[in-house]
C-alpha positions as CSV (number, residue, x, y, z in Angstrom):
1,X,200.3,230.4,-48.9
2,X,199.9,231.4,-45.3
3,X,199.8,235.2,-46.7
4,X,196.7,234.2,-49.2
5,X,194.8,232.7,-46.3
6,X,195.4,235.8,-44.3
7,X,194.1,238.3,-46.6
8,X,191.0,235.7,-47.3
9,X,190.4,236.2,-43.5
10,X,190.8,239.9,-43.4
11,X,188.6,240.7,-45.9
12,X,185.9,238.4,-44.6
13,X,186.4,240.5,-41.3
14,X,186.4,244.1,-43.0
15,X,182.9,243.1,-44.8
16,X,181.1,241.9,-41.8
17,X,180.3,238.5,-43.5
18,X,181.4,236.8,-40.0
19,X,179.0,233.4,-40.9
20,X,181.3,233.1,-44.0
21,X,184.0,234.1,-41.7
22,X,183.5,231.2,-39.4
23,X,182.9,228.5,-42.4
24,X,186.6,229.7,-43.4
25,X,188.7,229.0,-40.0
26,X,186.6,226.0,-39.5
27,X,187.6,224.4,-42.9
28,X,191.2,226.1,-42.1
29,X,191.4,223.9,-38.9
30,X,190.5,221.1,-40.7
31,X,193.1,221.6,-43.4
32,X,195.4,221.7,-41.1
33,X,194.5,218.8,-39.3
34,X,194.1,216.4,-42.3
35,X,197.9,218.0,-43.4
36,X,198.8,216.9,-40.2
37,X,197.4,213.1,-40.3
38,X,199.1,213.4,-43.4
39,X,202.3,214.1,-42.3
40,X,201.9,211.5,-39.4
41,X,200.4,208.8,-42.1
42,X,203.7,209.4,-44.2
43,X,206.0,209.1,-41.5
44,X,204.4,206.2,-39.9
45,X,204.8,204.9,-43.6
46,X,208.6,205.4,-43.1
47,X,208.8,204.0,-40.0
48,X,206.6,200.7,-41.2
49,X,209.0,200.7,-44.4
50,X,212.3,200.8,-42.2
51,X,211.2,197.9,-39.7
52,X,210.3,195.9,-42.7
53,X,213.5,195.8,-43.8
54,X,215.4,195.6,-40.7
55,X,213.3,192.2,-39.9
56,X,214.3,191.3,-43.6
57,X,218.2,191.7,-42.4
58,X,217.5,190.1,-38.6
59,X,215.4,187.3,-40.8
60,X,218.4,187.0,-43.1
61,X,220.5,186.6,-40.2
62,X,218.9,183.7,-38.5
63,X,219.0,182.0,-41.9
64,X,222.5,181.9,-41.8
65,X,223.0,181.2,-38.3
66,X,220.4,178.3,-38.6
67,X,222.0,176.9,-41.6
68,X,225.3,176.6,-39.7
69,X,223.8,175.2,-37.0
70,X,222.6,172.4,-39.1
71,X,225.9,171.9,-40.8
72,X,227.0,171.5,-37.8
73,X,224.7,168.7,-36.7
74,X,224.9,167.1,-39.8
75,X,228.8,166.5,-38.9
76,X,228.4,165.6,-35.3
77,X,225.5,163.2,-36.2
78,X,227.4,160.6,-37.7
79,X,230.4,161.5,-35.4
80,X,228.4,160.1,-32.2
81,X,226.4,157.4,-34.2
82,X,229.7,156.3,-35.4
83,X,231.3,155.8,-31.9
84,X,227.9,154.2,-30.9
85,X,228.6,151.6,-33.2
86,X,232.3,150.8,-32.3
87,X,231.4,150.3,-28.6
88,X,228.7,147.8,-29.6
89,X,231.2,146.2,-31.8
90,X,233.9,146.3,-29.5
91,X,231.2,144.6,-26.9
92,X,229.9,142.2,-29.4
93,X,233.7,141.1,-30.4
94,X,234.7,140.4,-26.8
95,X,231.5,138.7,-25.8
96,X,232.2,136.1,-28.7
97,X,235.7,135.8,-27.1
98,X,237.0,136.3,-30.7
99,X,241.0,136.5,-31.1
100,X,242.8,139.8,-31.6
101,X,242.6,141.7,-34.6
102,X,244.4,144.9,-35.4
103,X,241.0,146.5,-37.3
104,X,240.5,146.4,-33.4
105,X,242.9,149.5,-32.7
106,X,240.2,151.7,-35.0
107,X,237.2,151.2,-33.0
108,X,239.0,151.5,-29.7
109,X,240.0,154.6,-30.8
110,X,237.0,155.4,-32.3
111,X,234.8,155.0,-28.6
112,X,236.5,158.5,-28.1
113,X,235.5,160.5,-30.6
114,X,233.4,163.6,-29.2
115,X,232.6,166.5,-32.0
116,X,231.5,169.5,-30.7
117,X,227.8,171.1,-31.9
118,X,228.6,175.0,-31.5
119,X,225.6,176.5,-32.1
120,X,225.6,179.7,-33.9
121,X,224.1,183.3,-31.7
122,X,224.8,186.2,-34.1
123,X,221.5,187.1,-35.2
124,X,219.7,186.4,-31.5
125,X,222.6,188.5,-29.5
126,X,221.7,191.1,-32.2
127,X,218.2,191.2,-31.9
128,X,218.0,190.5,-27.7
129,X,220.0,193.8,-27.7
130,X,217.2,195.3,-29.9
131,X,213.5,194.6,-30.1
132,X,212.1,190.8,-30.9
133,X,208.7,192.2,-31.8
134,X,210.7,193.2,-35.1
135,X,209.8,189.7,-36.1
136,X,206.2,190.4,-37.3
137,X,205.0,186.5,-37.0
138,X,204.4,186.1,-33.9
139,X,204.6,182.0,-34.2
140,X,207.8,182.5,-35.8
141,X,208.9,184.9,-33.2
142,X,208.8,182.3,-30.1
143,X,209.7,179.7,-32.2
144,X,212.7,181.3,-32.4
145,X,212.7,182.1,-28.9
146,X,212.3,178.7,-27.6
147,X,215.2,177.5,-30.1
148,X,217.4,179.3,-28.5
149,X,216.6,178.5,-25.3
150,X,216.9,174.8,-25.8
151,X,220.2,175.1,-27.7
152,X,221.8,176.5,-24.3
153,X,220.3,173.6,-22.9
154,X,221.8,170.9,-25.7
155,X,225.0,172.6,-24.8
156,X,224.9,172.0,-21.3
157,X,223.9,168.3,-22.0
158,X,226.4,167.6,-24.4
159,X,229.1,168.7,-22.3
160,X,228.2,166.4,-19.7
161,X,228.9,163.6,-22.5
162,X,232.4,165.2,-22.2
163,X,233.0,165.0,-18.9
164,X,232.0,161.4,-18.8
165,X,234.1,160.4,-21.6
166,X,236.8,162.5,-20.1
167,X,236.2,160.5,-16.5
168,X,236.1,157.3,-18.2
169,X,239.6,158.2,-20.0
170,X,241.1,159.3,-17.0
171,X,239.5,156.6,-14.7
172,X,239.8,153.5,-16.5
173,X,241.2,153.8,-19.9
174,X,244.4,155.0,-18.7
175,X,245.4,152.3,-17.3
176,X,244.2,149.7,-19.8
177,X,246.2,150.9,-23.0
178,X,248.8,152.0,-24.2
179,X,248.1,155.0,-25.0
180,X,244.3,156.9,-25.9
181,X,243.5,159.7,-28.2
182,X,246.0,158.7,-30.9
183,X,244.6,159.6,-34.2
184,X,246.1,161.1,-38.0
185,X,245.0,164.4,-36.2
186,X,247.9,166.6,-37.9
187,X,247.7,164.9,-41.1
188,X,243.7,165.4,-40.7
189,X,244.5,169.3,-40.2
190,X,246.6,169.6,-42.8
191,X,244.3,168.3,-45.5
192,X,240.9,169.7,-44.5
193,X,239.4,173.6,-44.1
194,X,238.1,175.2,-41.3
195,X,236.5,178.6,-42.5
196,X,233.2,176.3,-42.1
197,X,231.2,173.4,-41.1
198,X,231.0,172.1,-44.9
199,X,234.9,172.4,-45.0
200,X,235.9,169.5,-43.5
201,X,234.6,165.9,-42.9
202,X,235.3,164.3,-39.4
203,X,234.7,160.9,-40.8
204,X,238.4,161.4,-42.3
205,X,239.9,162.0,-38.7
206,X,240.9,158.0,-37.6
207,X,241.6,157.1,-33.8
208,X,243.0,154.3,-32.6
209,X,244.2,152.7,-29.4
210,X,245.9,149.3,-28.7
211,X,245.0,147.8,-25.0
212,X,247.6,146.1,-23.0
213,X,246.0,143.0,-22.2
214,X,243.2,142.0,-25.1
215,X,242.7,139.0,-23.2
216,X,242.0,140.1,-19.6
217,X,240.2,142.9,-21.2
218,X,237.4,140.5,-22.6
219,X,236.7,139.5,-18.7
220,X,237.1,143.1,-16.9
221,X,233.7,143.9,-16.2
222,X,234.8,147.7,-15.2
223,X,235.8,148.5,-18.5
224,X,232.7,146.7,-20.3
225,X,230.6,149.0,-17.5
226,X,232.1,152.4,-18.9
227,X,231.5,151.3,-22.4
228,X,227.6,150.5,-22.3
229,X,227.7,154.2,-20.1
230,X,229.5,156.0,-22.6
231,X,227.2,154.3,-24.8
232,X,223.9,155.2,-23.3
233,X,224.6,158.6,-22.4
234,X,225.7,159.3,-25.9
235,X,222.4,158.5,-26.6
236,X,220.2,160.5,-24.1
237,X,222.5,163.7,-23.7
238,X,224.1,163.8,-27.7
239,X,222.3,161.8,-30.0
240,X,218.6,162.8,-28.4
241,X,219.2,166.6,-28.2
242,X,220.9,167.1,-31.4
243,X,217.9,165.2,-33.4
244,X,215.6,167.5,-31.6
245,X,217.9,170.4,-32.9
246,X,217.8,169.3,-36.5
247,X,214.2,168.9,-36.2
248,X,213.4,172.0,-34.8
249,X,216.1,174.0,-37.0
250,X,214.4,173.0,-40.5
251,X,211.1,173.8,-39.0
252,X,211.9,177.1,-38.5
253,X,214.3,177.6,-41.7
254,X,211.7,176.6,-43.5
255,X,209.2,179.1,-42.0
256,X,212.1,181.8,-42.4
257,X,212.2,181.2,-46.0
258,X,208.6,181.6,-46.8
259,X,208.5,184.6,-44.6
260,X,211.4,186.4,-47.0
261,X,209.6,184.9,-50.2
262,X,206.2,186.7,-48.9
């Protein structure tokens, strides 16, 4: 090809038709030039084509993660709404100054139960290593984002519900049964699957505790204080922030999907 265009010139040159001459290398240049944009188009093609799918995969990726995440609420909801209710029970029984019962020993126990919310950062540890402007929606982009940056901060809340519940146990239970996180924990284990949060149902894992004195406990206004604080700050540090998670979390799953479906 290069051969042909070089004889073209040279005989342009040998019979002095220089205007022709000039007409040729100009329309040469440009040949050249448009085979270049060409070449540039087609690869920018390539490299459009190949960040399409690797937002597909990171997209896919959040799906998953987001989906667990949600599983994972969906356990730990009725977990902490579940404990809610045995305090208020517990409170409601002992206010009424009602005799013992031993259907007692399960919502004593119950007070206790704390199940974690591990939220799932596969896909946004891969794509912080990365680029984030792979995600072409920018809306769906800092949704994401922000997400993530208040599921660090629903951690940190929630494990200040811990340390309170742990406190309480240590503080004031301790000495008021006879004994506290007793439960059918190893029969619970045996029976249920942990390769994921759909595997197993907490509801199936029973507490119980037995107090000392049922009587004097009716009147101790220390323990009746760490229930209604247990109580509350399940409700501001656990239930709160893991509603605003679920919210948030189907928001953007749904989003998510419609981008793959487009």
């Amino acid at each position: 090809m290069f051969r042909f265009f070089r004889q073209i010139r040279q005989r342009l040159l040998t019979d002095n038709k220089f205007s022709k001459y000039l007409v040729y290398a100009i329309g040469e240049v440009l040949l050249v030039v448009i085979g270049i944009l060409l070449a540039l188009q087609v690869n920018n093609w390539n490299e459009d084509r190949l960040r399409r799918v690797q937002e597909r995969e990171f997209l896919n990726g959040f799906k998953v993660d987001l989906e667990n995440d949600l599983a994972a609420i969906e356990k730990a909801l009725p977990a902490a709404n579940s404990s809610k209710s045995s305090i208020n029970y517990i409170l409601d029984y002992m206010k009424r100054d009602l005799p013992w019962n031993d259907s007692l020993m399960y919502h004593f126990g119950n007070i206790s139960a704390d199940w974690n919310t591990p939220f799932t950062f596969s896909a946004y540890e891969s794509i912080t290593s990365k680029d984030w402007s792979i995600i072409s929606n920018k809306e769906l982009r800092q949704n994401l984002i922000g997400y993530y940056r208040t599921s660090d901060f629903t951690t940190k809340q929630r494990d200040i519900y811990t340390r309170e519940l742990l406190e309480a146990s240590r503080n004031v239970w301790n000495t008021r049964f006879d004994g506290f996180w007793e439960s059918n924990y190893e029969d619970w284990k045996e029976r249920n699957n942990y390769d994921s949060w759909g595997n197993f149902n907490p509801g199936d894992l029973i507490g119980y505790a037995r107090p000392l004195d049922f009587e004097k406990l009716k009147n101790d206004s220390e323990y009746h204080y760490s229930l209604i604080r247990i109580r509350n700050i399940s409700g501001w540090y656990r239930e709160i922030t893991m509603i605003n998670m679920q919210k948030k979390a189907e928001s953007i799953l749904g989003d998510i999907r419609k981008e793959l479906q487009d």
